[in-house]
N, CA, C and O atoms as CSV, one atom per row, in Angstrom:
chain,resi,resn,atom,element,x,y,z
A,1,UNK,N,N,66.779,183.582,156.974
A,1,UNK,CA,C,66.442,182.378,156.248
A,1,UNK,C,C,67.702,181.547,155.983
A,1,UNK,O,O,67.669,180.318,156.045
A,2,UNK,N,N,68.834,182.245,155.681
A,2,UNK,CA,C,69.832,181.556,155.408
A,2,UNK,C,C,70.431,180.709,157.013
A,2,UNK,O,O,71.052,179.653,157.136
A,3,UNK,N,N,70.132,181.299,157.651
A,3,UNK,CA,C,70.686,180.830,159.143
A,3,UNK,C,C,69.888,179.220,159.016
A,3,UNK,O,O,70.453,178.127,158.968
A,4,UNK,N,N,68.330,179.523,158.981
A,4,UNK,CA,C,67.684,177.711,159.263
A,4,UNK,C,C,68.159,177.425,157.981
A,4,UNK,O,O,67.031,177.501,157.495
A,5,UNK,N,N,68.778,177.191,157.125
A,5,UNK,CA,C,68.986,176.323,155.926
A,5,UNK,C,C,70.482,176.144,156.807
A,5,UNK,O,O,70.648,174.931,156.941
A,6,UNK,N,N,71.109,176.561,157.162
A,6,UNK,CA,C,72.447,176.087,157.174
A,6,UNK,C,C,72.576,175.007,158.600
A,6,UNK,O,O,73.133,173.932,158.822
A,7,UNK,N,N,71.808,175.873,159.306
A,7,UNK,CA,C,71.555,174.967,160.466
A,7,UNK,C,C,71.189,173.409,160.472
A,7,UNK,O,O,71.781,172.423,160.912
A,8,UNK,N,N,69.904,173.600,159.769
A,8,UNK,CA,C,68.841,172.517,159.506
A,8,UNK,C,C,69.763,171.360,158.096
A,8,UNK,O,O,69.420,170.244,157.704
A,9,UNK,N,N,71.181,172.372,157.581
A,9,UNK,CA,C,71.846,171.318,156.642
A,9,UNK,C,C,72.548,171.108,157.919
A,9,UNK,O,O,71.919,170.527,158.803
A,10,UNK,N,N,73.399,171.377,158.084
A,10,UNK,CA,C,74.396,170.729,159.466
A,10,UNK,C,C,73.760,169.921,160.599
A,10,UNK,O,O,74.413,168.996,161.081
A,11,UNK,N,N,72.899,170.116,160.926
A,11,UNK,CA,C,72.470,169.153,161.848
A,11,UNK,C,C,72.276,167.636,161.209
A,11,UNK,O,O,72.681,166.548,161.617
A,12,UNK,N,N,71.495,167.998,160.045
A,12,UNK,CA,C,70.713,166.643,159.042
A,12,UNK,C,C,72.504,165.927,158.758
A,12,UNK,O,O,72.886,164.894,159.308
A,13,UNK,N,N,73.154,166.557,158.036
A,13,UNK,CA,C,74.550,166.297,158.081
A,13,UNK,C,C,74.970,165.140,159.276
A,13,UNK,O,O,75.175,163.939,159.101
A,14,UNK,N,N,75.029,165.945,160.586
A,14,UNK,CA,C,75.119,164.771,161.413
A,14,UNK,C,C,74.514,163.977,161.893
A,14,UNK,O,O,75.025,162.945,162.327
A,15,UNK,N,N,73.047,164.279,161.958
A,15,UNK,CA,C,72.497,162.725,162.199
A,15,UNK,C,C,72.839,161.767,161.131
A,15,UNK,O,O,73.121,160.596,161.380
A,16,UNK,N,N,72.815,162.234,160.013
A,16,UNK,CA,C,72.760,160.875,158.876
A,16,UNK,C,C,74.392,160.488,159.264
A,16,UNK,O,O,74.736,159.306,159.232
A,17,UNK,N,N,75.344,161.538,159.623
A,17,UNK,CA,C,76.583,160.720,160.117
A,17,UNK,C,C,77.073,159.579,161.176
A,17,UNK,O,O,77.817,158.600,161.127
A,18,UNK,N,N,76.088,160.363,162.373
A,18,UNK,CA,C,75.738,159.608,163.437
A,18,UNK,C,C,75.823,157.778,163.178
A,18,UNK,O,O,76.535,156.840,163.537
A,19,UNK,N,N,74.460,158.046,162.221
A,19,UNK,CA,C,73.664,157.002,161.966
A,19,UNK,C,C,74.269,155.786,161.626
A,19,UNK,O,O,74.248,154.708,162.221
A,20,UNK,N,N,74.883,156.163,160.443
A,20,UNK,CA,C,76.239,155.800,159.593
A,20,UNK,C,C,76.951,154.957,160.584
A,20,UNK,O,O,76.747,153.778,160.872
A,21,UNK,N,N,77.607,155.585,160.933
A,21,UNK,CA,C,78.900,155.788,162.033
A,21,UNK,C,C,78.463,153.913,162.835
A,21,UNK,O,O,78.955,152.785,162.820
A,22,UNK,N,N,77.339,154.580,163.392
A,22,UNK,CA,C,76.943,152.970,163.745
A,22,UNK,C,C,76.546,151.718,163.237
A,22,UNK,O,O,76.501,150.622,163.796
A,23,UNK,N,N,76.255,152.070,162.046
A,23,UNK,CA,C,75.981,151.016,160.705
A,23,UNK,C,C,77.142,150.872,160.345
A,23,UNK,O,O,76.949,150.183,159.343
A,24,UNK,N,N,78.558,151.046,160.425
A,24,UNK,CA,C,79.440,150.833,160.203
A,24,UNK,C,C,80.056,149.768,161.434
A,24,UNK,O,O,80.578,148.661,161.303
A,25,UNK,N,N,79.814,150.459,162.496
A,25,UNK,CA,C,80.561,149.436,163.913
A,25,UNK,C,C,79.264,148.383,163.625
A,25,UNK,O,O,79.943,147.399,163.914
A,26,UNK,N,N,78.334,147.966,163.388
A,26,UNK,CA,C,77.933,146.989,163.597
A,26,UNK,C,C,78.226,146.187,162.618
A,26,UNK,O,O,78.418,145.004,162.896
A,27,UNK,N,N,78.342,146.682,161.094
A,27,UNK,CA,C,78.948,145.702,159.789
A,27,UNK,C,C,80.770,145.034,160.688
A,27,UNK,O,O,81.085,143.873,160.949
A,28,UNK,N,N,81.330,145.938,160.851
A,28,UNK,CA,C,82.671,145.583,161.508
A,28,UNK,C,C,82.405,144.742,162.534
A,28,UNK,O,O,83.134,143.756,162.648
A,29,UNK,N,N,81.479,144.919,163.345
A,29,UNK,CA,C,81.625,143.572,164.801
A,29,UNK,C,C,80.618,142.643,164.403
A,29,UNK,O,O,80.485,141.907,165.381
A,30,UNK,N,N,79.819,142.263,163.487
A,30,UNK,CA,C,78.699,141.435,163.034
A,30,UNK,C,C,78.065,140.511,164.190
A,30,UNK,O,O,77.790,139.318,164.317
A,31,UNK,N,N,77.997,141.404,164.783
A,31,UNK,CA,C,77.121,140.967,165.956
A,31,UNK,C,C,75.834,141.265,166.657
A,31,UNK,O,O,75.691,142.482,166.782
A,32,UNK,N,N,74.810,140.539,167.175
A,32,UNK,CA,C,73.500,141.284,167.285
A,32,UNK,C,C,73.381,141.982,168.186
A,32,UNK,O,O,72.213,142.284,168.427
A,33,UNK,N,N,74.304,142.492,168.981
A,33,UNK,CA,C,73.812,143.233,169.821
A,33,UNK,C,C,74.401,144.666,169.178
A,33,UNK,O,O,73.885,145.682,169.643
A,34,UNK,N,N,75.485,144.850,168.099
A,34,UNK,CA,C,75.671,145.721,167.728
A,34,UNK,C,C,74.656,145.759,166.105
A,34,UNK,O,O,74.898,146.666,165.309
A,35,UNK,N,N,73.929,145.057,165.882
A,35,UNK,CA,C,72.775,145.328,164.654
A,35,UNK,C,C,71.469,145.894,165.308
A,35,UNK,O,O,70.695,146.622,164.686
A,36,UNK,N,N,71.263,145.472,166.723
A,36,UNK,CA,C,69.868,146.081,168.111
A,36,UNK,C,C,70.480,146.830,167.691
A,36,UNK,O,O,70.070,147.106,166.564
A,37,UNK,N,N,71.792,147.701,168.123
A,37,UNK,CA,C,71.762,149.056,168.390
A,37,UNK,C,C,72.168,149.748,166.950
A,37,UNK,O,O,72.799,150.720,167.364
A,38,UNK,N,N,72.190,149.833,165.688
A,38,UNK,CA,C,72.065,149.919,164.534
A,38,UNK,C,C,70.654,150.413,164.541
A,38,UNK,O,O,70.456,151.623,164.430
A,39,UNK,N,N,69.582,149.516,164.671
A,39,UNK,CA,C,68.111,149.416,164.348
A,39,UNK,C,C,67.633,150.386,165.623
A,39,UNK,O,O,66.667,151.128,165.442
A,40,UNK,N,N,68.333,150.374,166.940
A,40,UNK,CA,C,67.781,151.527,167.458
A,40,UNK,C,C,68.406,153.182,167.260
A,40,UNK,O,O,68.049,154.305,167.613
A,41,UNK,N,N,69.295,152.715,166.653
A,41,UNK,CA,C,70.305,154.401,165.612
A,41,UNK,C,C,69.365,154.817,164.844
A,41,UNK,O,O,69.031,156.002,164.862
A,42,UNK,N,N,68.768,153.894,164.020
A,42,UNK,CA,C,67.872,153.965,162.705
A,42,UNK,C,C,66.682,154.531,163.237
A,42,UNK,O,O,66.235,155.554,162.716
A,43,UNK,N,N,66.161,154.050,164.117
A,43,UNK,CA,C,64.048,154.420,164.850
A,43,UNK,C,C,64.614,155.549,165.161
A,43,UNK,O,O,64.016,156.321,164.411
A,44,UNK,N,N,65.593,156.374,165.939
A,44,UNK,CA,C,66.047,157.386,166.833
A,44,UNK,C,C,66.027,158.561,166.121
A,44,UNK,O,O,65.422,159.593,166.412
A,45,UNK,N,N,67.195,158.194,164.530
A,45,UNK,CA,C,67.344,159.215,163.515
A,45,UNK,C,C,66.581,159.613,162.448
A,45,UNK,O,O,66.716,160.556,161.668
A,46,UNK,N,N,65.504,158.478,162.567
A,46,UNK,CA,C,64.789,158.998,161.014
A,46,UNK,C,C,63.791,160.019,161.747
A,46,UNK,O,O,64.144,161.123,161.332
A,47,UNK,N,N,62.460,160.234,162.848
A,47,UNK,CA,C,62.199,161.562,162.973
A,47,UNK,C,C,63.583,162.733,162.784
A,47,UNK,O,O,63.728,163.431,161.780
A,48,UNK,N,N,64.238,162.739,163.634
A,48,UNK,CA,C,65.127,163.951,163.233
A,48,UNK,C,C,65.484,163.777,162.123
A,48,UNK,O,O,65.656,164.911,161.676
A,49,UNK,N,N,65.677,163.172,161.480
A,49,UNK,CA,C,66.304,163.377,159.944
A,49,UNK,C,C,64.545,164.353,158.823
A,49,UNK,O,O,64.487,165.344,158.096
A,50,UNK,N,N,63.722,163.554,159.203
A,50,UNK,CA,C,62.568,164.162,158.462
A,50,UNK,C,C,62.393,165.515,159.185
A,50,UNK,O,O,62.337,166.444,158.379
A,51,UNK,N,N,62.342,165.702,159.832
A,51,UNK,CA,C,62.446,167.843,160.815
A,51,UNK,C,C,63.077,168.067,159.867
A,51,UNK,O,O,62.580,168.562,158.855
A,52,UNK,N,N,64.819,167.625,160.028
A,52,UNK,CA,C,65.956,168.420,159.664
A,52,UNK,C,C,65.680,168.512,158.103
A,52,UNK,O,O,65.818,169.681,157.745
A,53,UNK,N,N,65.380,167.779,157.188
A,53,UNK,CA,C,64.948,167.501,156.034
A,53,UNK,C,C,63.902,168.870,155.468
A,53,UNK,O,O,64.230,169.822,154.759
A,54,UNK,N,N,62.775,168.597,155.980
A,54,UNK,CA,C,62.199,169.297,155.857
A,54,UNK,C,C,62.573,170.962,156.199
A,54,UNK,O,O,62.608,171.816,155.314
A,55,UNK,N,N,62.804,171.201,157.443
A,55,UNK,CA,C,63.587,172.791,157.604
A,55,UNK,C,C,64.244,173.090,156.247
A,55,UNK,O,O,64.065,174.040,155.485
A,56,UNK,N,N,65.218,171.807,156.132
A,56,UNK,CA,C,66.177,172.677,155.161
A,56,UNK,C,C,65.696,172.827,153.514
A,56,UNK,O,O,66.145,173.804,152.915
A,57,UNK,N,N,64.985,172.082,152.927
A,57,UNK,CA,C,64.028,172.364,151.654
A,57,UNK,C,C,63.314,173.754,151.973
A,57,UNK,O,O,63.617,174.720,151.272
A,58,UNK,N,N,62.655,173.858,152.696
A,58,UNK,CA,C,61.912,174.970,153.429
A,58,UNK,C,C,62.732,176.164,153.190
A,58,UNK,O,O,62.213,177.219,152.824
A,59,UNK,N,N,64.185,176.018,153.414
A,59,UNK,CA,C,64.939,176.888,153.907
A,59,UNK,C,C,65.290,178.006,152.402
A,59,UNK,O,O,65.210,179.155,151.968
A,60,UNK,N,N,65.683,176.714,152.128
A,60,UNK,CA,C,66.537,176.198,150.926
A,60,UNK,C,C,65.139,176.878,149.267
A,60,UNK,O,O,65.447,177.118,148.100
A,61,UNK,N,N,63.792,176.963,149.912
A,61,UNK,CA,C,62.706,177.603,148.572
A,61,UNK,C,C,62.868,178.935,149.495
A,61,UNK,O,O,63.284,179.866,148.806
A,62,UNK,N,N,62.728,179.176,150.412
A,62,UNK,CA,C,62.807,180.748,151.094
A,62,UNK,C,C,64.167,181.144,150.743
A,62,UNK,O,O,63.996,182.237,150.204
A,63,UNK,N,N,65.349,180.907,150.734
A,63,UNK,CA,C,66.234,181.619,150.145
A,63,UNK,C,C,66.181,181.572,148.321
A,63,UNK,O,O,66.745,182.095,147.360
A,64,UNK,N,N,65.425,180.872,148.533
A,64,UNK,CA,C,65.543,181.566,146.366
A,64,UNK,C,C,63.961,182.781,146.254
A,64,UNK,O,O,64.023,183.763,145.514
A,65,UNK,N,N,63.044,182.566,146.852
A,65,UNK,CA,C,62.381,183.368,146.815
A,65,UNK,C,C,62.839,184.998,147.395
A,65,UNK,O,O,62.840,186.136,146.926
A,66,UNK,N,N,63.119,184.501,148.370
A,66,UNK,CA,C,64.279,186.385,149.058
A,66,UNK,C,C,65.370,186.478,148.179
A,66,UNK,O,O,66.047,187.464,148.469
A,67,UNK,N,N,65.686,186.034,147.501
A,67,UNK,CA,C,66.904,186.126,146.632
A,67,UNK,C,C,66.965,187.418,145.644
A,67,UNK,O,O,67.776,188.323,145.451
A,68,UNK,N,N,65.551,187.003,145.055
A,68,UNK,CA,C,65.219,188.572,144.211
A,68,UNK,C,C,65.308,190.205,144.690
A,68,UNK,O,O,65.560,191.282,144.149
A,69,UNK,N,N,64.915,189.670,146.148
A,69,UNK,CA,C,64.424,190.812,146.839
A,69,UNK,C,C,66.003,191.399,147.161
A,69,UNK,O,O,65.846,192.620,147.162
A,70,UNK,N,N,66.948,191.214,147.340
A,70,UNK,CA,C,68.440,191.860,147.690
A,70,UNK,C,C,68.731,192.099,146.929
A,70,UNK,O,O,69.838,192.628,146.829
């Protein structure tokens, strides 16, 4: 259990960095072809961000529930 929580945090970690990362080059070049590709960062990352999201809550109530048990 602890493995998908850490996973499912590190991955979520980098997409939302990813994401970022390009919402940043497009504030810096203020240009539309770098805000298209912003808005297609954004459609791309939010399914994976809701998986990764979800795994890791998931993860994250299964390690407090096994918690007792060790």
């Amino acid at each position: 259990m602890r493995g998908v929580t850490l996973l499912s945090g590190g991955g979520l970690l980098l997409v939302v960095l990813g994401a970022a990362t390009v919402a940043m080059l497009a504030e810096f070049a203020k240009t539309w072809r770098w805000y298209f590709r912003m808005e297609q960062a954004m459609a791309l990352a939010m399914p994976a961000t809701l998986v990764l999201l979800g795994l890791f809550v998931v993860g994250l109530v299964g390690m407090v529930v096994l918690a007792g048990r060790d």
